[in-house]
N, C-alpha and C positions, 0 to 999 in steps of 0.2 A: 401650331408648329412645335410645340415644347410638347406636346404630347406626340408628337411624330419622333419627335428626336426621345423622347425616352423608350420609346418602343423600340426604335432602331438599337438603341444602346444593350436593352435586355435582351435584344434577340442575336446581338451580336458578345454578349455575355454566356448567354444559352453557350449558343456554338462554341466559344472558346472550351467551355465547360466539357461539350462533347467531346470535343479532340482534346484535350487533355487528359481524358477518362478512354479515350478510345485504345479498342486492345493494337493499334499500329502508334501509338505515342505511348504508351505502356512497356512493347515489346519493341524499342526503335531501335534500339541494339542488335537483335538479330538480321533486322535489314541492309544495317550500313554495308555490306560487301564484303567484313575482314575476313580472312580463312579463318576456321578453327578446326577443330576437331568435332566429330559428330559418329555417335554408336548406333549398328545398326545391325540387324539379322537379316537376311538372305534368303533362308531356305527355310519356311514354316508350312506346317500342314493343318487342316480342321476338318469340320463334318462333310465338307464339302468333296474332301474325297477321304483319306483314311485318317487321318486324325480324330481325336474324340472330344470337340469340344468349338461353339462357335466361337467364328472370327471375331466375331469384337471382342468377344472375352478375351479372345487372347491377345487384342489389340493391348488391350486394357491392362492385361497384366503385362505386357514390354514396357507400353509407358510409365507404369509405376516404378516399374525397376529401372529406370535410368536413361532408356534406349530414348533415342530420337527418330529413327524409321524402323520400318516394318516392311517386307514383301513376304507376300502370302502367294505358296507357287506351290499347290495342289496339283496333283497328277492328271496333268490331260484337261483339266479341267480350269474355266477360272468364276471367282465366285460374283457371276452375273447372270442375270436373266430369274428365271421363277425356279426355287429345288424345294421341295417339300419334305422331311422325312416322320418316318415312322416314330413316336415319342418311346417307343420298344425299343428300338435300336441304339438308338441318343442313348438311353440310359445304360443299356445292355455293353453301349463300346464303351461310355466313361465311368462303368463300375459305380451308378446311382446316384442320386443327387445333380445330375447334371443341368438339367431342366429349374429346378427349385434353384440351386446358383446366379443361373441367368436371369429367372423373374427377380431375384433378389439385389441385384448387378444393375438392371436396368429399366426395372419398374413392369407390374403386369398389363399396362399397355402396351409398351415393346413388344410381347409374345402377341403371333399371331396361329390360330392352333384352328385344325377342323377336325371332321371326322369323316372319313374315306371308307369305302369297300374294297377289302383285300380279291384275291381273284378266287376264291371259295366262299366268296360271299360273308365273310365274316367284317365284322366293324371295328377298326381301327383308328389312333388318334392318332393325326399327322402335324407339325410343326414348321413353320416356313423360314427357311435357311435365310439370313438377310444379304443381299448385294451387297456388295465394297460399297459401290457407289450410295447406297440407301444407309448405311451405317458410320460410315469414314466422317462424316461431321460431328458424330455422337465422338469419337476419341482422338480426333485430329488436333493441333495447337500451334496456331502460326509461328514459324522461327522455335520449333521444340519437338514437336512429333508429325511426323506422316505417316502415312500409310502408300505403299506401292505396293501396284497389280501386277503380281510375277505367276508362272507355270511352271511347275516340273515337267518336260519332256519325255515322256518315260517309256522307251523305245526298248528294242530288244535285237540281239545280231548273234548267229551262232548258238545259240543257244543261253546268252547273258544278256542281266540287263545293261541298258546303254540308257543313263539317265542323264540330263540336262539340264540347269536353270536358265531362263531367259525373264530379266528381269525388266519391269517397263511395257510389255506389251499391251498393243490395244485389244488384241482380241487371242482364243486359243487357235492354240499353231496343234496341228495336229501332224504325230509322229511317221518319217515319210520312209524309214527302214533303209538299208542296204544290205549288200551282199557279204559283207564284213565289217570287224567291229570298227576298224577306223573307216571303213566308207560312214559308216549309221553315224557315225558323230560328226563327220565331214558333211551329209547333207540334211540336217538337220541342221548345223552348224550355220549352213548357204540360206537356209527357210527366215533363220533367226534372221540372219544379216538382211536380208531381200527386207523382211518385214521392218525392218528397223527404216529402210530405203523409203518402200513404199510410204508407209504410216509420217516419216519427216521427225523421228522422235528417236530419244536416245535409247537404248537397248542393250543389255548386258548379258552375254549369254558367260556362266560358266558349267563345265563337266563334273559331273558331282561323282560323288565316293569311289575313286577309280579301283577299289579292293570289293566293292559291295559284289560279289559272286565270284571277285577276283576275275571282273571283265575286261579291263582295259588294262594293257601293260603300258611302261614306259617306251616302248615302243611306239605304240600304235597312239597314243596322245602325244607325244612328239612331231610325228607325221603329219599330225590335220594343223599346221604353222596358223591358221588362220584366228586358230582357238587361243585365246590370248589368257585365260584365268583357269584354276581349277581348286576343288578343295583339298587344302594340303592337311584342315583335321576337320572332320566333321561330328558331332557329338553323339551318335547314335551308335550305342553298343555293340550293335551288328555288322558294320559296315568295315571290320578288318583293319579297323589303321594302323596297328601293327605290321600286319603281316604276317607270315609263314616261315616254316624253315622252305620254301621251295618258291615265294613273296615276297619280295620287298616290300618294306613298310614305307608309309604314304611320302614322309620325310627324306629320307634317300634317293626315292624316287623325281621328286622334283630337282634333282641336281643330275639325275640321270639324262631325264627329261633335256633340262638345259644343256646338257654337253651334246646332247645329238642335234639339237637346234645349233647352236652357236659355232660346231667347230664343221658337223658333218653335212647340214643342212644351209646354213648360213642363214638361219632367220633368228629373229627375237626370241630368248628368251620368256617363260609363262610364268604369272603371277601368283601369287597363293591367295584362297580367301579361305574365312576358316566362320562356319556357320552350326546354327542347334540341330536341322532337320528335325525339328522339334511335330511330335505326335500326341506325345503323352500331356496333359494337362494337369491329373488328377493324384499326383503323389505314387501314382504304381512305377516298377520298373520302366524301362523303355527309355525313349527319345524324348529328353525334356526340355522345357526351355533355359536359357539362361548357362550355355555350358559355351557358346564362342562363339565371336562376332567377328566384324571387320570395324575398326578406325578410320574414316575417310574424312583427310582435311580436303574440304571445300569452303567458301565465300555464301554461299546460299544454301538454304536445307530444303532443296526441289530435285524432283529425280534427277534433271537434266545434270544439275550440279555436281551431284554425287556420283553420277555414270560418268561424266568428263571427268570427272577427279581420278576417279577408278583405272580410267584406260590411261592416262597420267602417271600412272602408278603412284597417285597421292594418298596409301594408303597402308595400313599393315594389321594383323591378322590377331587378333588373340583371344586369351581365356580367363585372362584376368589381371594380368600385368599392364599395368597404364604407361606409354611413351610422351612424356611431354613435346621431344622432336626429335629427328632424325635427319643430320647433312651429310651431306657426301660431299670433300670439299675437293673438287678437280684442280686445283691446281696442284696439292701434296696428297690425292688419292686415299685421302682418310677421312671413315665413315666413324661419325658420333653420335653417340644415342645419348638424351637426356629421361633418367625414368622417374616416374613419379613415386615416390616413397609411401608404403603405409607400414603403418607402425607396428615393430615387432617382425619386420620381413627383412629378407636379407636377398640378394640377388645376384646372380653369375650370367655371365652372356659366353656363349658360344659364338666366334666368328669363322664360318662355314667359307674356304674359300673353294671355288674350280679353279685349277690349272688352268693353262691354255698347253695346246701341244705345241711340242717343238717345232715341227714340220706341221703345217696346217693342208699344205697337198696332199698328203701320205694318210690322212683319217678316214677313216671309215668306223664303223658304231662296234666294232670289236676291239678296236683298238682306244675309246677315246678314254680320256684322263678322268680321273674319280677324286670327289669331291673328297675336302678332309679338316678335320677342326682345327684351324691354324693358329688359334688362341680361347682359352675362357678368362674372362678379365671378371671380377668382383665388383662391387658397388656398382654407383649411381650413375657413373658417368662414363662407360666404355668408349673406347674407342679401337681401331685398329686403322693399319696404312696398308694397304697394298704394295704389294713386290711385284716385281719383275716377274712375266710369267705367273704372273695371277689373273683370270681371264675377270672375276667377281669376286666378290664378298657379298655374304647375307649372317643374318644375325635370329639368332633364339634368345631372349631370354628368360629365364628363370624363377620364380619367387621359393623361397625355401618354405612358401604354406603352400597347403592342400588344397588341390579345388574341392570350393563348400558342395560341388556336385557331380562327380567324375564321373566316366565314363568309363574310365580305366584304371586300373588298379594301380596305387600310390601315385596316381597323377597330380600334379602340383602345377600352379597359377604361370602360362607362359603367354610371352608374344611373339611373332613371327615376323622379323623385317625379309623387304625384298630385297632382291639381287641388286648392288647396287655398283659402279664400275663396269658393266659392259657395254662395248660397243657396239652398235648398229652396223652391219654390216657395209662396209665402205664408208661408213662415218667416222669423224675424226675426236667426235667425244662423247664423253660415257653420256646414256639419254634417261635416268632419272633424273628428278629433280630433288633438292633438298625439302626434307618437311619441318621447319620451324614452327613451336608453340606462337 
């Protein structure tokens, strides 16, 4: 009996042992439910379509620097099923050493390599591309980092591209074209949503670079109401965020955007995300990573989480400025930012408000009211109040440093709040929510 009861004891010792070493008693903090903040990229590319450089590597390097998720939304394609490429090509797009990095990254086991016959019969060594799913345990970390299966959409209408993120999907959605550029984002738009229906899982589709060939105006992203995100900076050198003298830059445009929703359309107002479109890996020019993210406070770090956060508008857009919170307090109509301090930075905010019109029967999209700086406030703790005939307020702000990797010239460290004060059409109150630290 005493030797039953000692066994029992050590086995019930063991176990205590496990679950207290276990990584959900370790990391029991991340599971309790509280919202926080959590960093994350949207738009990433790799070998799997034009990027130069595998997915986990680049998993690998988000996680290092800080991020907590990751969607990977290659063009048309998603990184599933068997891809094999050419070890010539690997090298050839990531300017050499790409191959040695990765044996070096993740051990010469990991590589899986053969040797093929080109179609002249010559002999070739090919390299096998890894699934999400066959890698995503190698740099995942419960309650810290994920990884989510996203596609670029990468359509085309009139003669421009007409590109898309849909993030979360189960499988690739292939591009179904219109006759014009806002039909091509409208039923592509319908594809996302349907699949989101069918599949029973959260999905987040936004419009990407609306300057990149300078294809979609504010116009015509306005129109598809259905489309609730878009990027208001994307990091890829090419992609016009500026603008033209004959272009709106990307920034004006989303207030443009909101006034023909809000006053002429009567629908909701659209979100900003601000992502890398990251291609480049290896120190060359191009589209790198680490240039801007989104902030989404959620309660759990699971897609499902972070896409309700998102449609929530739990969330804000930037390139290097940290927001500890952001309320909007409806009863005196004023929005406060609390920003997080780093040392040696100094910071201004711009409070962007739209008008409302006078007469709201008499609008039409030639006539509607233009957004204007109605305050920059200094330090750490901005705020502003809403007037009378202020349809919103949104907020930029500021750091007086450099970003450590721009994209644009004398670009410096910004965050992008949403529209916060407007109302829902026939609704009696503003439908943001306050983002508390």
């Amino acid at each position: 009996m005493n030797n039953q009861r000692t066994t029992r004891f050590r086995a019930f010792a063991i176990l205590t042992l496990l679950l207290l070493n276990s990584p959900f008693a370790k990391g029991q903090e991340a599971f309790e439910g509280t919202p926080r903040w959590w960093k994350g990229n949207l738009h990433t590319h790799s070998l799997w379509s034009d990027g130069n450089d595998f997915p986990e590597m680049i998993a690998a390097w988000y996680f290092e620097h800080g991020y907590n998720f990751l969607a990977l939304s290659d063009h048309n394609i998603l990184s599933a099923g068997q891809k094999w490429m050419a070890i010539e090509d690997v090298e050839r797009r990531g300017g050499g050493g790409v191959v040695e990095r990765y044996r070096r990254k993740f051990g010469l086991a990991w590589l899986e390599q053969r040797e093929s016959e080109g179609e002249n019969g010559e002999k070739k060594s090919e390299i096998r591309l890894k699934p999400l799913d066959e890698f995503r345990a190698l740099v995942e970390k419960a309650g810290s980092f994920i990884m989510i299966q996203g596609e670029e959409i990468s359509d085309k209408a009139e003669g421009k591209p007409i590109h898309m993120n849909a993030t979360n999907v189960a499988k690739a959605l292939k591009p179904v074209g219109g006759a014009s550029v806002e039909e091509t984002i409208r039923n592509n738009l319908r594809m996302v949503l349907e699949h989101e229906l069918e599949e029973g899982r959260q999905v987040l589709p936004h419009l990407n670079h609306p300057n990149f060939g300078y294809a979609v105006t504010a116009e015509d992203l306005a129109r598809v109401i259905e489309e609730r995100f878009f990027e208001v900076f994307n990091g890829h050198p090419g992609v016009n965020q500026l603008g033209d003298e004959s272009h709106l830059a990307i920034e004006p445009m989303w207030d443009v955007i909101n006034a023909i929703r809000l006053f002429a359309l009567e629908a909701e107002p659209i979100y900003g995300i601000a992502t890398d479109d990251s291609h480049e890996y290896h120190g060359r020019p191009g589209s790198q990573p680490g240039r801007a993210w989104v902030m989404v406070r959620a309660a759990y770090l699971t897609p499902e989480h972070l896409i309700r956060a998102m449609k929530a508008g739990e969330f804000y857009a930037s390139s290097g400025v940290t927001l500890n919170s952001i309320t909007f307090d409806e009863s005196d109509k004023t929005l406060r930012l609390d920003i997080e301090p780093v040392k040696s930075a100094e910071y201004s905010t711009d409070f962007i408000v739209l008008p409302a019109p006078a007469d709201t029967a008499k609008v039409d999209v030639s006539s509607l009211p233009q957004a204007r700086v109605a305050a920059s406030v200094a330090g750490l703790s901005p705020t502003y109040q809403l007037k009378a005939g202020e349809a919103y307020v949104r907020a930029i702000v500021r750091s007086s440093l450099a970003h450590p990797n721009p994209s644009l010239d004398q670009q410096v460290q910004q965050a992008w709040v949403q529209p916060y004060g407007w109302r829902k059409p026939g609704a009696s109150s503003p439908q943001m929510p306050s983002l508390v630290k």
